[in-house]
Backbone as a printed PyTorch tensor [residue, N CA C, xyz], in Angstrom:
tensor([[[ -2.8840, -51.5130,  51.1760],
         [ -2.4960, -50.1380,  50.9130],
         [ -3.5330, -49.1910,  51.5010]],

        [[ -2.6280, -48.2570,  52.3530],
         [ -3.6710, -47.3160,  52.6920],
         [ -3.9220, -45.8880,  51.6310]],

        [[ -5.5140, -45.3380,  51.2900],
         [ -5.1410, -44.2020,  50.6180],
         [ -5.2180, -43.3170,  51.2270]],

        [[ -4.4180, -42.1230,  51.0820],
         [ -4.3420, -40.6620,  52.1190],
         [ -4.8980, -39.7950,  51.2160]],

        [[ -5.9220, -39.1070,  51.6240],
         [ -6.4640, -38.2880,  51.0510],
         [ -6.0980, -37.1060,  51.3680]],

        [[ -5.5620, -35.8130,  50.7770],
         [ -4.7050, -34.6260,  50.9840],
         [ -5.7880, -33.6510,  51.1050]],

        [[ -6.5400, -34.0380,  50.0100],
         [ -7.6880, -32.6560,  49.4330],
         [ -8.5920, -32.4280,  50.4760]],

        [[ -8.9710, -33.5120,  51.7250],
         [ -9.6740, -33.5220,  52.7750],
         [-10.0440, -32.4580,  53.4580]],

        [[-10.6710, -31.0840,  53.7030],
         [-10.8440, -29.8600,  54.3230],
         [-10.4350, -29.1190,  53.9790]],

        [[ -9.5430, -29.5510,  52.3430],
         [ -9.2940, -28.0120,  51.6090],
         [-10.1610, -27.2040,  50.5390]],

        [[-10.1930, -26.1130,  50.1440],
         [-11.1820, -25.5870,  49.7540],
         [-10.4200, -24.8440,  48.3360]],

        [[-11.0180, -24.4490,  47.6100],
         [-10.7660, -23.8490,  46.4190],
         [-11.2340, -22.4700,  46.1840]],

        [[-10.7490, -21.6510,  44.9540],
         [-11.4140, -20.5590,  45.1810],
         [-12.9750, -20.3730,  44.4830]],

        [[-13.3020, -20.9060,  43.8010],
         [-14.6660, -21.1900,  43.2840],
         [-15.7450, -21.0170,  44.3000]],

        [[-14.6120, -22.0590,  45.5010],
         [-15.7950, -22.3300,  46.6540],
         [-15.8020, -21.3560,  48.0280]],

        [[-14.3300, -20.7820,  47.8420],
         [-14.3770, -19.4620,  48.5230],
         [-14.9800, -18.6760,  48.6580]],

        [[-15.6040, -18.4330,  46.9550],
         [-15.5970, -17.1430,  46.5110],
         [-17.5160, -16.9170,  46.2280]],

        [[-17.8410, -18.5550,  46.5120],
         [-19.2550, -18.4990,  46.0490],
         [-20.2330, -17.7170,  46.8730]],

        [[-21.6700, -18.2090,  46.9740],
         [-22.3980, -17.3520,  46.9770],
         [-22.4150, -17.3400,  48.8310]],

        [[-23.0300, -16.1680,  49.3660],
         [-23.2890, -16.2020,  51.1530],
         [-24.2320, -17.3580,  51.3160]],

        [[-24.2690, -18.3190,  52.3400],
         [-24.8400, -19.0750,  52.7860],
         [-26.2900, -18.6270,  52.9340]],

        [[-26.3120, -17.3670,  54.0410],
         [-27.8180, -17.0510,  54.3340],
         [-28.2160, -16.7010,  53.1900]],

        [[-27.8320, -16.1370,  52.0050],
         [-28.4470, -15.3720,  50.7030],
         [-29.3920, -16.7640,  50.3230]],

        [[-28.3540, -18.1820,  50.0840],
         [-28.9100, -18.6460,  49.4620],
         [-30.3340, -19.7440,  50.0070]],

        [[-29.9330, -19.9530,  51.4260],
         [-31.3250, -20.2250,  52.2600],
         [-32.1640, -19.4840,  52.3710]],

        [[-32.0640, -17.9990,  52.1810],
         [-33.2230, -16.8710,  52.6170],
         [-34.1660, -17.2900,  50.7530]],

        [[-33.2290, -17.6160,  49.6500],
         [-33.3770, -17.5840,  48.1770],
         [-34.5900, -18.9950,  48.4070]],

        [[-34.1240, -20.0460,  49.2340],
         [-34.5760, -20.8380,  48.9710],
         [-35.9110, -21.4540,  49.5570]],

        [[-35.8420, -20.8020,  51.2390],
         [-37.0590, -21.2420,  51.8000],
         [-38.2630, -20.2050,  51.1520]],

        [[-38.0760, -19.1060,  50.7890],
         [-38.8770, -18.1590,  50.1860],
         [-39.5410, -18.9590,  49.0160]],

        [[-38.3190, -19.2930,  48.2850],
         [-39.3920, -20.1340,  46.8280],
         [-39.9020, -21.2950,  47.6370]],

        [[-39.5620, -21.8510,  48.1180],
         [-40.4700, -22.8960,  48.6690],
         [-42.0840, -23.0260,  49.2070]],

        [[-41.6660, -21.4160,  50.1900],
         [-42.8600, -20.8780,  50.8720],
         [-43.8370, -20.7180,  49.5020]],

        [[-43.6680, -20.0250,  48.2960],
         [-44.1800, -19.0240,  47.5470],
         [-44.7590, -20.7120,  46.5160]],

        [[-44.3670, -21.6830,  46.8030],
         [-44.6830, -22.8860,  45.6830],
         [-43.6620, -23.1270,  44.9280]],

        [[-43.1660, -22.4770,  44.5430],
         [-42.4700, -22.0980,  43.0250],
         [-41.7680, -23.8860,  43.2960]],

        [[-41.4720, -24.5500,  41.8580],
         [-41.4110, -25.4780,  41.3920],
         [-39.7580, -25.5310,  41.4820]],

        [[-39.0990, -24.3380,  40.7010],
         [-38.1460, -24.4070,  40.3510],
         [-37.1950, -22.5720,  40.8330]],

        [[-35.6210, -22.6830,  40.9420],
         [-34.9930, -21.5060,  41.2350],
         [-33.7850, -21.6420,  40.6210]],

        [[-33.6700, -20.1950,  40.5890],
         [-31.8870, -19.9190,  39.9390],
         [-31.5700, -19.0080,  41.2940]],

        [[-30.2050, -19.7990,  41.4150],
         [-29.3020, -19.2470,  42.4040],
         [-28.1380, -19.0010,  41.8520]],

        [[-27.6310, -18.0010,  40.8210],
         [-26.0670, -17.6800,  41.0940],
         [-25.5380, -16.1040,  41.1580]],

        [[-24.4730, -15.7790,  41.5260],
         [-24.2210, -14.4580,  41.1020],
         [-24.7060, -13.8000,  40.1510]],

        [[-25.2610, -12.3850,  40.1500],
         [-26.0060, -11.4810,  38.9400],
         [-25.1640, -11.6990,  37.6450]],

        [[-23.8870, -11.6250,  37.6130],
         [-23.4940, -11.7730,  36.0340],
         [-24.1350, -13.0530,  36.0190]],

        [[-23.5740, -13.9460,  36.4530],
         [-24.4290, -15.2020,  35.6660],
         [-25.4970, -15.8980,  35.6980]],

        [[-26.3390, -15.1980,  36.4290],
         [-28.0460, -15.0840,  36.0530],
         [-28.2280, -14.6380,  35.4000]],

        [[-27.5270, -13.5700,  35.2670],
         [-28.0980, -12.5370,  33.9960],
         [-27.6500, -13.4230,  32.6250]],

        [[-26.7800, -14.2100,  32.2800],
         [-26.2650, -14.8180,  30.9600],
         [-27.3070, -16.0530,  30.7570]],

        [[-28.3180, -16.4630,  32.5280],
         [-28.8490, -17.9910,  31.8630],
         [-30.0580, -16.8910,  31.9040]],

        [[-30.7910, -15.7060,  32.4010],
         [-31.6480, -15.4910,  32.0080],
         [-32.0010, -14.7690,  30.6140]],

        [[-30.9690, -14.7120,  29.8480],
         [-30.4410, -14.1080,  28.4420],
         [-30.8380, -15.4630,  27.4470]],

        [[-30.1820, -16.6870,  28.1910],
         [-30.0450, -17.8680,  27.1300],
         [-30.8840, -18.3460,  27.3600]],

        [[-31.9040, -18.5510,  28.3050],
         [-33.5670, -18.9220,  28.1890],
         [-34.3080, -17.6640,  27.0100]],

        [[-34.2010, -16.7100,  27.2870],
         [-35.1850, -15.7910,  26.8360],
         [-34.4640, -14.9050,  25.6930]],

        [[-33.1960, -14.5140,  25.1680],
         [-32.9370, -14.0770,  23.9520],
         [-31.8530, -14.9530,  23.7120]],

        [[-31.6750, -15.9440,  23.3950],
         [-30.5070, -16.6330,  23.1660],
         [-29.2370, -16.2830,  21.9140]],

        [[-30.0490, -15.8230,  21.1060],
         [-28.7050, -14.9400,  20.3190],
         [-28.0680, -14.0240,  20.9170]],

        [[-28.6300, -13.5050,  21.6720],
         [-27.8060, -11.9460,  22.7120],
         [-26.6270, -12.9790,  23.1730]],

        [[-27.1870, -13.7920,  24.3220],
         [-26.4360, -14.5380,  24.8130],
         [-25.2850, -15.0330,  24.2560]],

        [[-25.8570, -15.8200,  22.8940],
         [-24.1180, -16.3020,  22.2370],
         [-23.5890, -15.1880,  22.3180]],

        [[-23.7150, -14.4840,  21.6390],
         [-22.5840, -13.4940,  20.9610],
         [-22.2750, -12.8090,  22.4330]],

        [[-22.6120, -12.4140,  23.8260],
         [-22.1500, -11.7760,  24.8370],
         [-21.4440, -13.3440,  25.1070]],

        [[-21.0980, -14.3000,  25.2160],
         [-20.5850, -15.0660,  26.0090],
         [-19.5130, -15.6240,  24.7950]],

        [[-19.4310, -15.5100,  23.3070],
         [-18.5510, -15.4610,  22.6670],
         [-17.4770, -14.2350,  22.6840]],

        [[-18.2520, -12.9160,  22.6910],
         [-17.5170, -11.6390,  22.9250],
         [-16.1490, -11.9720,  24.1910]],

        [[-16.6900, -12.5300,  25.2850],
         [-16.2090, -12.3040,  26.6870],
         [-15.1930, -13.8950,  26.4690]],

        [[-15.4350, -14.8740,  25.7660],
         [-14.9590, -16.0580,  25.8500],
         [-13.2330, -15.5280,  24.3900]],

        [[-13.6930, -14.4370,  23.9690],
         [-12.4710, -14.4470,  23.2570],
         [-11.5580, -13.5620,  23.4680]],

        [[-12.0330, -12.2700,  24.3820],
         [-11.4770, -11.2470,  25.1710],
         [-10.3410, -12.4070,  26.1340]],

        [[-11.1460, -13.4960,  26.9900],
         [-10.1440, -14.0740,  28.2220],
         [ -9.2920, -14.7870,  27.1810]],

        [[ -9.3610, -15.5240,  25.7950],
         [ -8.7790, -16.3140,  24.9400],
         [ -7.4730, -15.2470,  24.4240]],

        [[ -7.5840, -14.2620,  24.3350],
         [ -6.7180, -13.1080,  23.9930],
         [ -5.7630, -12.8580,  24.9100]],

        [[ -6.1700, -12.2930,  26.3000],
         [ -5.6730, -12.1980,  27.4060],
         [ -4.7290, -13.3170,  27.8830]],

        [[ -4.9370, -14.7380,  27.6790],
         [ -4.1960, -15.4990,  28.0820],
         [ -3.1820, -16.0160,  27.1900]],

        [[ -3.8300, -15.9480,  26.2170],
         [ -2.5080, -16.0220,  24.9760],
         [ -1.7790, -15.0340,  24.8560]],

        [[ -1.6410, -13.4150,  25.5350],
         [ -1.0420, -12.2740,  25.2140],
         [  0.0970, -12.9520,  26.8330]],

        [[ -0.2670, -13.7210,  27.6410],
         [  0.1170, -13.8790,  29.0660],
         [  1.4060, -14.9860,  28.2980]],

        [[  0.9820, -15.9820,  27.7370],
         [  1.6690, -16.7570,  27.4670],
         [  2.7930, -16.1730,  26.5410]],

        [[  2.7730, -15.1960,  25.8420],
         [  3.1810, -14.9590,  24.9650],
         [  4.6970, -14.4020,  25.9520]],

        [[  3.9320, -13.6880,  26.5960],
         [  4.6670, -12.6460,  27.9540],
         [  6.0920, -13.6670,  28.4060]],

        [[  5.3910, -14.7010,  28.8020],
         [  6.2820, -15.5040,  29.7150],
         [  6.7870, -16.6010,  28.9340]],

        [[  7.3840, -16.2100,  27.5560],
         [  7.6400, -17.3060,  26.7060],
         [  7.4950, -18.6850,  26.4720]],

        [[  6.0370, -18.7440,  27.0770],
         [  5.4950, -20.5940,  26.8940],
         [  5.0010, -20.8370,  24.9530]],

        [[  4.9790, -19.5670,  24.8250],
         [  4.6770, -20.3730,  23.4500],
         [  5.8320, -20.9390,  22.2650]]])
Protein backbone atom coordinates (compact mmCIF):
# COMPACT_ATOMS: atom_id res chain seq x y z
CA UNK A 1 0.00 0.00 0.00
CA UNK A 2 1.05 3.23 -0.99
CA UNK A 3 0.36 6.33 1.47
CA UNK A 4 -0.56 9.71 -0.30
CA UNK A 5 0.00 12.39 1.65
CA UNK A 6 -2.52 15.45 0.73
CA UNK A 7 -1.38 17.90 3.54
CA UNK A 8 2.14 17.99 1.69
CA UNK A 9 2.84 21.99 0.88
CA UNK A 10 -0.30 23.03 2.39
CA UNK A 11 -0.34 25.60 4.89
CA UNK A 12 -2.81 26.75 7.52
CA UNK A 13 -3.82 29.91 8.84
CA UNK A 14 -1.89 29.89 12.14
CA UNK A 15 1.02 29.50 9.84
CA UNK A 16 -0.04 32.13 7.45
CA UNK A 17 -0.68 34.41 9.75
CA UNK A 18 2.49 33.98 12.03
CA UNK A 19 5.21 35.99 12.81
CA UNK A 20 7.68 37.85 9.64
CA UNK A 21 10.57 35.69 9.08
CA UNK A 22 13.21 38.58 9.21
CA UNK A 23 11.47 39.89 12.63
CA UNK A 24 12.16 36.71 14.00
CA UNK A 25 15.97 36.16 12.85
CA UNK A 26 16.77 39.90 13.43
CA UNK A 27 14.91 38.70 17.35
CA UNK A 28 17.20 35.98 17.34
CA UNK A 29 20.75 36.58 16.18
CA UNK A 30 20.59 39.79 18.43
CA UNK A 31 19.91 37.61 21.62
CA UNK A 32 22.49 35.46 20.64
CA UNK A 33 24.97 38.28 19.91
CA UNK A 34 23.90 39.97 23.41
CA UNK A 35 24.48 36.16 25.35
CA UNK A 36 21.13 36.02 26.50
CA UNK A 37 20.41 32.31 27.44
CA UNK A 38 16.90 32.38 26.66
CA UNK A 39 13.93 34.47 24.23
CA UNK A 40 10.28 35.05 23.74
CA UNK A 41 9.18 35.35 20.29
CA UNK A 42 5.43 35.87 19.74
CA UNK A 43 3.00 38.49 18.73
CA UNK A 44 2.57 41.53 21.44
CA UNK A 45 -0.85 40.24 22.67
CA UNK A 46 0.71 37.14 23.53
CA UNK A 47 3.84 38.22 25.03
CA UNK A 48 2.16 40.42 26.78
CA UNK A 49 -0.21 37.39 28.51
CA UNK A 50 3.26 35.11 29.11
CA UNK A 51 4.93 38.24 30.35
CA UNK A 52 1.79 38.81 32.78
CA UNK A 53 1.88 34.94 33.79
CA UNK A 54 5.60 34.95 34.69
CA UNK A 55 5.38 38.19 36.61
CA UNK A 56 1.63 38.90 37.92
CA UNK A 57 -0.04 35.74 37.42
CA UNK A 58 -3.40 36.55 38.92
CA UNK A 59 -3.81 39.49 36.34
CA UNK A 60 -3.17 36.92 33.89
CA UNK A 61 -5.85 34.32 34.96
CA UNK A 62 -8.53 36.47 35.23
CA UNK A 63 -7.47 38.49 31.63
CA UNK A 64 -7.25 35.09 29.90
CA UNK A 65 -10.46 33.77 31.75
CA UNK A 66 -12.26 37.21 30.92
CA UNK A 67 -11.30 36.72 27.03
CA UNK A 68 -11.68 32.69 27.20
CA UNK A 69 -15.46 33.28 28.13
CA UNK A 70 -16.24 36.34 25.91
CA UNK A 71 -15.04 33.68 22.67
CA UNK A 72 -17.15 30.77 24.85
CA UNK A 73 -20.21 33.20 24.55
CA UNK A 74 -19.65 34.24 21.06
CA UNK A 75 -19.60 30.79 19.80
CA UNK A 76 -22.38 29.47 21.63
CA UNK A 77 -24.52 32.72 20.60
CA UNK A 78 -23.13 31.37 16.73
CA UNK A 79 -24.38 28.02 17.38
CA UNK A 80 -27.37 29.04 18.73
CA UNK A 81 -27.77 31.26 15.35
CA UNK A 82 -27.43 28.33 13.07
CA UNK A 83 -29.52 25.88 15.01
CA UNK A 84 -26.73 23.30 16.01
CA UNK A 85 -27.82 23.28 19.38
Amino acid sequence: MESVDTTFGDSDNNIDDGLDVDFVVDRVLATSYAGHKEIWIAPKKELLLLYLNQYIPETAHKLMMKSLSKQYAVEKGNQTKNGEL
